[in-house]
N, CA and C atoms as a LAMMPS dump frame, in Angstrom:
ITEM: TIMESTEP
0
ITEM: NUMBER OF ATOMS
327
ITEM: BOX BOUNDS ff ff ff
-5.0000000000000000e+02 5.0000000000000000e+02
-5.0000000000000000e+02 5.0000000000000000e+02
-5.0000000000000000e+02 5.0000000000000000e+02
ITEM: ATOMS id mol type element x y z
1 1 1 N -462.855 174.968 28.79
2 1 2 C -463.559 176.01 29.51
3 1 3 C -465.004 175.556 29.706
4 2 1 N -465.512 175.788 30.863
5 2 2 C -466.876 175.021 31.02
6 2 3 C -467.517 176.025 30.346
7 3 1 N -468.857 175.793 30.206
8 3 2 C -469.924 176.199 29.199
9 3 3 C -470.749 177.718 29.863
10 4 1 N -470.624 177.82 31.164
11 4 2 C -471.126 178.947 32.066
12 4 3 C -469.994 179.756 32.166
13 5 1 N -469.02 179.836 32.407
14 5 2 C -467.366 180.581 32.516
15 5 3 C -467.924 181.217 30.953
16 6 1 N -467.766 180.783 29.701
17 6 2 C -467.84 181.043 28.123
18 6 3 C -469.006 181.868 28.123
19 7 1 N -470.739 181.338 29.014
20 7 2 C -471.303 182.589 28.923
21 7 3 C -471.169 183.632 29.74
22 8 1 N -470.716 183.955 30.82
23 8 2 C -470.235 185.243 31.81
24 8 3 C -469.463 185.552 30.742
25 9 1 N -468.364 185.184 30.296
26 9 2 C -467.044 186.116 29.802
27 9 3 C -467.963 186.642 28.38
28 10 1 N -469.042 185.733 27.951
29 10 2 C -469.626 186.929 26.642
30 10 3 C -470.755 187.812 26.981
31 11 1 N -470.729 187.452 27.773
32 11 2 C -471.888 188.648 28.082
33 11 3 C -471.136 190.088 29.237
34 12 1 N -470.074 189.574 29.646
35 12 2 C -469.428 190.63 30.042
36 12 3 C -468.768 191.242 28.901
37 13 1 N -468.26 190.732 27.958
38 13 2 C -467.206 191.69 27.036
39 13 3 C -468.102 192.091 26.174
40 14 1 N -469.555 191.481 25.764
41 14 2 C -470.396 192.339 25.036
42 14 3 C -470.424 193.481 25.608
43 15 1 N -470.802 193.557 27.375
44 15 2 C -471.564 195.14 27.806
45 15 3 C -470.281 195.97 27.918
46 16 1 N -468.999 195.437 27.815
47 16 2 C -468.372 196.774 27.682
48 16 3 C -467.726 196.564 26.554
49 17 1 N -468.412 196.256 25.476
50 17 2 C -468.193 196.57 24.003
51 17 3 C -469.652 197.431 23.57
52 18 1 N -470.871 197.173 24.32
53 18 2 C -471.783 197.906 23.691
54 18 3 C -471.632 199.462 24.533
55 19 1 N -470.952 199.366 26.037
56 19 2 C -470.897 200.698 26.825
57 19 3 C -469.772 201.717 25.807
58 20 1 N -468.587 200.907 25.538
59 20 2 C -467.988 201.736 24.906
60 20 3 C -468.076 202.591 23.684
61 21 1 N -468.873 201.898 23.134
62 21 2 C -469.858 202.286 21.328
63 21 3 C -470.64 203.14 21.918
64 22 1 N -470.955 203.28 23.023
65 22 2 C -471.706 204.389 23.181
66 22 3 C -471.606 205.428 23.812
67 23 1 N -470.281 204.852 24.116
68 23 2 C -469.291 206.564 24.999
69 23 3 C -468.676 207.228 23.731
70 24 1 N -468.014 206.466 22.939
71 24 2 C -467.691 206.765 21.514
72 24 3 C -468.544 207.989 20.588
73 25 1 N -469.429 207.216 20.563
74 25 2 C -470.667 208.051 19.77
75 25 3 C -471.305 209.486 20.775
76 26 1 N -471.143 209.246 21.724
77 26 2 C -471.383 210.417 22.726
78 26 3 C -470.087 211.284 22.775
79 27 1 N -469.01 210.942 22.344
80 27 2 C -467.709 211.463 22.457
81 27 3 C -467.566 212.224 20.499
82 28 1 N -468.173 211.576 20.145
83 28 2 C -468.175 212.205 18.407
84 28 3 C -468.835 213.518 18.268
85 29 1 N -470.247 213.275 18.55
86 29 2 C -471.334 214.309 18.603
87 29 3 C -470.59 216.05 19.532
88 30 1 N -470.05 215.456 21.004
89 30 2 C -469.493 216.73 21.731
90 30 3 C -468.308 217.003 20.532
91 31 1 N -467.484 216.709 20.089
92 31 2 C -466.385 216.503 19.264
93 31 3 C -466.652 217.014 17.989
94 32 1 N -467.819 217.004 17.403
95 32 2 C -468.287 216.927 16.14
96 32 3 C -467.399 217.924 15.333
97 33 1 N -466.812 219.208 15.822
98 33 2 C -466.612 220.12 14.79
99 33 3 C -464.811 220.14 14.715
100 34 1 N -464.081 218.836 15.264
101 34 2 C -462.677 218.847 16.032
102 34 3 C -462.447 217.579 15.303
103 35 1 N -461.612 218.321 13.609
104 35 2 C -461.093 216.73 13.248
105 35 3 C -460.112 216.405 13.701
106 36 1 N -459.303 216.759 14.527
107 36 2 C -458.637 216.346 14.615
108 36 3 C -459.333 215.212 16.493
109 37 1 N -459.702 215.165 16.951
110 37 2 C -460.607 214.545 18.261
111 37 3 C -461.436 213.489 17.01
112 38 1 N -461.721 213.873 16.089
113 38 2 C -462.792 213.116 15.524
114 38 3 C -462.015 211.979 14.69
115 39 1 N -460.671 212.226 14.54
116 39 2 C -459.7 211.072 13.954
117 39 3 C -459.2 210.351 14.645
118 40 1 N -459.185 210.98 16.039
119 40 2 C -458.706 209.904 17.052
120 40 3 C -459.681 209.03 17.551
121 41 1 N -460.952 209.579 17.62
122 41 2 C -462.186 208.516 18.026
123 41 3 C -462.386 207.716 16.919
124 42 1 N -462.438 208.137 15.939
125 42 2 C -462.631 207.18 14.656
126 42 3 C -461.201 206.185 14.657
127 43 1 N -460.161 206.399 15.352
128 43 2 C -458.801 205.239 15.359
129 43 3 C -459.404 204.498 16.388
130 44 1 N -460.261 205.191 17.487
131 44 2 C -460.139 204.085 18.528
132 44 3 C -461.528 203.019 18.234
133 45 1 N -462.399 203.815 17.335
134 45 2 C -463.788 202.914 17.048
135 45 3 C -462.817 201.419 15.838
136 46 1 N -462.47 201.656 15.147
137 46 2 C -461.658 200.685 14.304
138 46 3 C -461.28 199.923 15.144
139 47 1 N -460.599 200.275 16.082
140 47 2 C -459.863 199.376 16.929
141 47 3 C -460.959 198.54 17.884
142 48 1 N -461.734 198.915 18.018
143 48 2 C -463.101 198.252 18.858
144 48 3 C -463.7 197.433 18.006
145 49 1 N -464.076 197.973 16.928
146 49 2 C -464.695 196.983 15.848
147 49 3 C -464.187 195.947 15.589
148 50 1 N -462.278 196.188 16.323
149 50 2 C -461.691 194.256 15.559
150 50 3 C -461.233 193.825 16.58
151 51 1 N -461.996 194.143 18.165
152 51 2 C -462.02 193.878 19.235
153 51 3 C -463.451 192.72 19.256
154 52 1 N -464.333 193.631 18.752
155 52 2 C -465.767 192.999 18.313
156 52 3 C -465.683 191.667 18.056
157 53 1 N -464.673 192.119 16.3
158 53 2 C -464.612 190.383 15.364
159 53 3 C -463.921 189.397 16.125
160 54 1 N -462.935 189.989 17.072
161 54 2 C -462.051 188.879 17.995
162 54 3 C -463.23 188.055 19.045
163 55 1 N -463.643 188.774 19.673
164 55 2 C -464.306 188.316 20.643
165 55 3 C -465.082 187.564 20.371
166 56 1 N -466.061 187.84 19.203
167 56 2 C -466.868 186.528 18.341
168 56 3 C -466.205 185.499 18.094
169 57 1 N -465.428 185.503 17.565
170 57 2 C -464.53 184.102 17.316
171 57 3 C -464.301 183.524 18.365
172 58 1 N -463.602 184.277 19.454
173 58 2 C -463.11 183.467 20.367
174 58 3 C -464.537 182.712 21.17
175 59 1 N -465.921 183.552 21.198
176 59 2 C -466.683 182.766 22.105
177 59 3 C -467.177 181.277 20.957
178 60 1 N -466.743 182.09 19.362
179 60 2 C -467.537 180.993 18.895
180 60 3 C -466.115 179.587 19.37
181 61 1 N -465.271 179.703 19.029
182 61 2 C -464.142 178.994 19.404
183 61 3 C -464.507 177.708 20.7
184 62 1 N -464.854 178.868 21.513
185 62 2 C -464.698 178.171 22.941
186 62 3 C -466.426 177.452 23.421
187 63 1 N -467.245 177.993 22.26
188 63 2 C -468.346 177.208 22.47
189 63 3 C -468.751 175.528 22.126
190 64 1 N -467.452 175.404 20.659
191 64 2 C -467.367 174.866 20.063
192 64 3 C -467.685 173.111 20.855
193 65 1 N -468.579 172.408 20.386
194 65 2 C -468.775 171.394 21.264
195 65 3 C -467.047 170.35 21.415
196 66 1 N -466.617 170.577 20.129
197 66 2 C -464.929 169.833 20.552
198 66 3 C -463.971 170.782 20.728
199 67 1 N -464.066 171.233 21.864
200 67 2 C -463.113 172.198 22.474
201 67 3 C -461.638 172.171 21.857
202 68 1 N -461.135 172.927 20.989
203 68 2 C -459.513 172.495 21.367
204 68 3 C -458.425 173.485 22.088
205 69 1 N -457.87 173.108 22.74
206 69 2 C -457.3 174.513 23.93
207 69 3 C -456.19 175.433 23.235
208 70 1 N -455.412 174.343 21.954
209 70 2 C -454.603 175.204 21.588
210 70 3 C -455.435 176.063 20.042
211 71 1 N -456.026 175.936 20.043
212 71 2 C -456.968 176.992 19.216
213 71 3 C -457.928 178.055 19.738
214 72 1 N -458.574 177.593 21.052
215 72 2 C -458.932 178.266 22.175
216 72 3 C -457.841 179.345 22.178
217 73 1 N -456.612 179.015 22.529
218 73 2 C -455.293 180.271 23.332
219 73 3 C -455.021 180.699 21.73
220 74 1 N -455.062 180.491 20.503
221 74 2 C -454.805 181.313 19.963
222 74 3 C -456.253 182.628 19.664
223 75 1 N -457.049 182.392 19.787
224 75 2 C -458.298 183.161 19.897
225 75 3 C -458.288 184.358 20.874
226 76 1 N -458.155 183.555 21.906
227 76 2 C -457.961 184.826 23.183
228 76 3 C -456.703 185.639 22.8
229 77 1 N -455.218 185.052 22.648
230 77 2 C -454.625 185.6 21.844
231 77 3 C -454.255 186.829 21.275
232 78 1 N -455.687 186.466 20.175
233 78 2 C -456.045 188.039 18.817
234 78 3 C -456.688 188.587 19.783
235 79 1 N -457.635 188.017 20.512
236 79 2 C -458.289 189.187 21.364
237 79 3 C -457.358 190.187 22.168
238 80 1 N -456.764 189.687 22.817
239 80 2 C -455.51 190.366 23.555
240 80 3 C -455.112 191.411 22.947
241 81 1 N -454.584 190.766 21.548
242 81 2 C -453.85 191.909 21.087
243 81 3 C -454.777 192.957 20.469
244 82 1 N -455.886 192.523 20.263
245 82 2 C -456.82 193.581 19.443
246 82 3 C -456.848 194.479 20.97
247 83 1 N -457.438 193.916 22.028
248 83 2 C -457.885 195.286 23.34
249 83 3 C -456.063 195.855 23.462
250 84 1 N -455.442 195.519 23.289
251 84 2 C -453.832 196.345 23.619
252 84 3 C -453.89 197.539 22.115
253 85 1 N -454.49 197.045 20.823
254 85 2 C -454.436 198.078 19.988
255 85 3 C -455.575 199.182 20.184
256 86 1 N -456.438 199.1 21.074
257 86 2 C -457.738 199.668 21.519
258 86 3 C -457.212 200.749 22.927
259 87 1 N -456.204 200.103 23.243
260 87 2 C -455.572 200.763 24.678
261 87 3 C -454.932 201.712 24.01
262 88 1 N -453.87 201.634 22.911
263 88 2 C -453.301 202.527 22.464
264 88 3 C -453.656 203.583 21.798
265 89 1 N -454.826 203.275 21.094
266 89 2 C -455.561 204.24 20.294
267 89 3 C -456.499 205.418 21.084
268 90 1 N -457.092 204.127 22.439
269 90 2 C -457.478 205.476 23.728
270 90 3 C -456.185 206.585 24.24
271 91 1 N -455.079 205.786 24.208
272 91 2 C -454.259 206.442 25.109
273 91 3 C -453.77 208.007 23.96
274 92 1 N -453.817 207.212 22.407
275 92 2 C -453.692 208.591 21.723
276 92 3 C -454.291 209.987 21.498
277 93 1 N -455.84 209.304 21.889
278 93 2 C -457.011 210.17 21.954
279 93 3 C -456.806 211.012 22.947
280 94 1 N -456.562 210.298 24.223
281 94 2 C -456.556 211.386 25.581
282 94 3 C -455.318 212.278 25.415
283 95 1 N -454.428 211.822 24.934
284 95 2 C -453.464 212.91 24.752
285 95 3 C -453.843 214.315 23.668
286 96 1 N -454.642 213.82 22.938
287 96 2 C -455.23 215.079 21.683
288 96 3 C -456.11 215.525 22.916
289 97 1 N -457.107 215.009 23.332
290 97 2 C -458.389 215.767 24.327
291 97 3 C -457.241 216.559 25.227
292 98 1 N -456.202 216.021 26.034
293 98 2 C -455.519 217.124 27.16
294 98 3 C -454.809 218.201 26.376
295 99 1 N -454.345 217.707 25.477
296 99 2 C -453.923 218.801 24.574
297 99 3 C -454.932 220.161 24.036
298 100 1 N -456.188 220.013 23.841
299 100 2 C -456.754 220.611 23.355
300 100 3 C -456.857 221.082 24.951
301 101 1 N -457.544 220.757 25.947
302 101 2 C -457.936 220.863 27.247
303 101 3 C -456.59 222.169 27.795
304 102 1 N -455.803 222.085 28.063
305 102 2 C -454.642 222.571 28.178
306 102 3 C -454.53 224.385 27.267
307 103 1 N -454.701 223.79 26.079
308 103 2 C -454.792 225.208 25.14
309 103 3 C -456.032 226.006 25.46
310 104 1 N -456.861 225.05 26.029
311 104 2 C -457.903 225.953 26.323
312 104 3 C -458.291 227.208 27.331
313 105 1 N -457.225 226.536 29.059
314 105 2 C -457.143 226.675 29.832
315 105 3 C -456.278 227.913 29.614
316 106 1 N -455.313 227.928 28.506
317 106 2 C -454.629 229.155 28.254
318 106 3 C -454.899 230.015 28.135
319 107 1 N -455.728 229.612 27.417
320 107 2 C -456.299 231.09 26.26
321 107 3 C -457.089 231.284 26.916
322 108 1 N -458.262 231.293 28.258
323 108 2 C -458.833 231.671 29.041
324 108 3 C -458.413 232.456 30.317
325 109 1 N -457.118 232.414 30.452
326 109 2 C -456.126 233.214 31.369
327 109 3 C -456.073 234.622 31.021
C-alpha cells in the first residue's frame, strides 16, 4: 500500500471514529435517564473502542517500512470484523430507540 493511500485511509477512519464518539456521547446525555438506551449505547461504544484498537494496528501494520501483505490482510481483517460488530450493536440500539419511539407515539394518542 503506498504511503499516501495509508495516510487518507487514517485520517478518514479517525474522523469517523472521533464523529461517532461524539454522536455517542450526545446520544447518552439525551438518553441519560433510559437504561435500557443507555446499555445499548454503552454495547455500541465497546464495540467502537475495538474498532479504535483495530484500526491502530492496522495503520501501524501498513506503515510498517517492510510491508508484509499477508499480515497487512489479516489486520484489515480484525478491522472488518470489529466495524460488522459495531453495525450490529447500532442496529440493536435503533431497534430499542424505535421501540421506545413507537410506545411513545401510543401513549400520546
Amino acid at each position: 500500500m503506498e504511503p499516501a493511500v495509508v495516510k487518507d485511509v487514517k485520517a478518514e477512519l479517525a474522523h469517523y471514529l472521533d464523529e461517532a464518539t461524539k454522536y455517542l456521547a450526545m446520544m447518552k446525555k439525551d438518553f441519560a435517564g433510559d437504561k435500557e438506551a443507555l446499555a445499548a449505547i454503552e454495547k455500541v461504544e465497546k464495540e467502537l473502542a475495538s474498532v479504535a484498537e483495530s484500526q491502530k494496528a492496522m495503520i501501524k501494520c501498513c506503515e510498517n517500512e517492510k510491508f508484509d501483505k499477508t499480515v497487512g490482510m489479516a489486520c484489515c481483517k480484525d478491522l472488518v470484523k470489529d466495524v460488522a460488530k459495531v453495525n450490529v450493536a447500532h442496529q440493536a440500539l435503533l431497534k430499542v430507540l424505535a421501540g421506545k419511539h413507537a410506545a411513545g407515539a401510543k401513549a400520546s394518542q
